[in-house]
N, C-alpha and C positions, 0 to 999 in steps of 0.2 A: 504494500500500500504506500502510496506516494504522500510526503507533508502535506502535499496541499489537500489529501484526500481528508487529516486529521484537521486539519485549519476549519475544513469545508462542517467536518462535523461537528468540529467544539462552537464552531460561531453558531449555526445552525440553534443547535442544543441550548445554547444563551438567550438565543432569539426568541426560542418559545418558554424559556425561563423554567428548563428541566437541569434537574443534577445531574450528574454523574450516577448517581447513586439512581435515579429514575430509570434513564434508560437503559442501565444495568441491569435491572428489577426487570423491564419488559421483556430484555435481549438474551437473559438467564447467564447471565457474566455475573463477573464479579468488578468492580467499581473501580480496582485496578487494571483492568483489561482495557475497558474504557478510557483511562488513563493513556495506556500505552499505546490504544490505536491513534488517537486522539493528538499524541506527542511523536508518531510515526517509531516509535521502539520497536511494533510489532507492524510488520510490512503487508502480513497478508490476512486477509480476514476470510473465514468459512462463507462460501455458500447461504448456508441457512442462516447466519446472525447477521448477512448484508439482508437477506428479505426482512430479518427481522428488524434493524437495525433503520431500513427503508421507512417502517409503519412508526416508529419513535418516533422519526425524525419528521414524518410528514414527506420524504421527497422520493423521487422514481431510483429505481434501481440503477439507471442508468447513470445517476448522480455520481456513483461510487465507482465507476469506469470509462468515467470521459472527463472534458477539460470544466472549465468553471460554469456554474448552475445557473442555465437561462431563465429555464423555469423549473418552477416546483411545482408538486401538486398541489399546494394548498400555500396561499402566502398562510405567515408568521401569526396572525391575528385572528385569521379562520383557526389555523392548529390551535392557537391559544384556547380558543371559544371551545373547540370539541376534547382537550384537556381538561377544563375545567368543567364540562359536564359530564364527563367520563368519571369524574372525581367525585362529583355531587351523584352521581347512580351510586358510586362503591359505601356512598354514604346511608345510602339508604337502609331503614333497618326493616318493616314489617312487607310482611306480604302485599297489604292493601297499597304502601305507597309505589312500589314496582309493579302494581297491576295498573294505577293511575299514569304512573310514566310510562308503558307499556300501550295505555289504549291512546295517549296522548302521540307517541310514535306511528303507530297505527295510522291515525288519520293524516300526520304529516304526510306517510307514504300513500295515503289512499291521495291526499290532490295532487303530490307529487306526479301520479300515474294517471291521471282522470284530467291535468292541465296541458300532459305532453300531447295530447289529441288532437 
């Protein structure tokens, strides 16, 4: 893995205001692995923890094999927003209120599908 692939990641990973210790947690690393891709010590990265590593970070796989990031899939602010509600679901404690978010979801996908007509 090249510097600028860790540059690419640690700025990335700031921008949506995740630890080390976050997308470690998603990628099933340990906090110093992240570390060392990150600082380019460790030059190549598995396969499965670029897909993984992909979905932390919000950007295409192709991020992590080509030159500097034109586009992403999601700017910095959209990732933000769908972190922070990823984080208010894990907060949830009873059945009733994951059924409430649940039919609330629902019907987002229902106009999502019934607008694209």
């Amino acid at each position: 893995m090249a510097q600028d692939i860790g540059t690419m990641m640690k700025e990335r990973r700031e921008a949506l205001g995740l630890t080390m210790a976050d997308v470690a947690s998603q990628v099933g690393v340990g906090r110093s692995t992240i570390l060392r891709w990150e600082s380019g010590e460790i030059r190549s990265i598995k396969r499965a923890d670029i897909v993984l590593l992909s979905k932390a970070l919000y950007l295409p796989i192709s991020a992590f094999f080509s030159g500097p990031i034109e586009e992403t899939i999601e700017d910095s602010e959209t990732a933000k927003k769908k972190i922070a509600l990823i984080n208010r679901v894990r907060d949830l404690s009873g059945d009733e209120e994951i059924d409430q978010v649940s039919t609330a979801l629902d019907m987002v996908e229902y106009k999502r599908k019934h607008n694209k007509k």
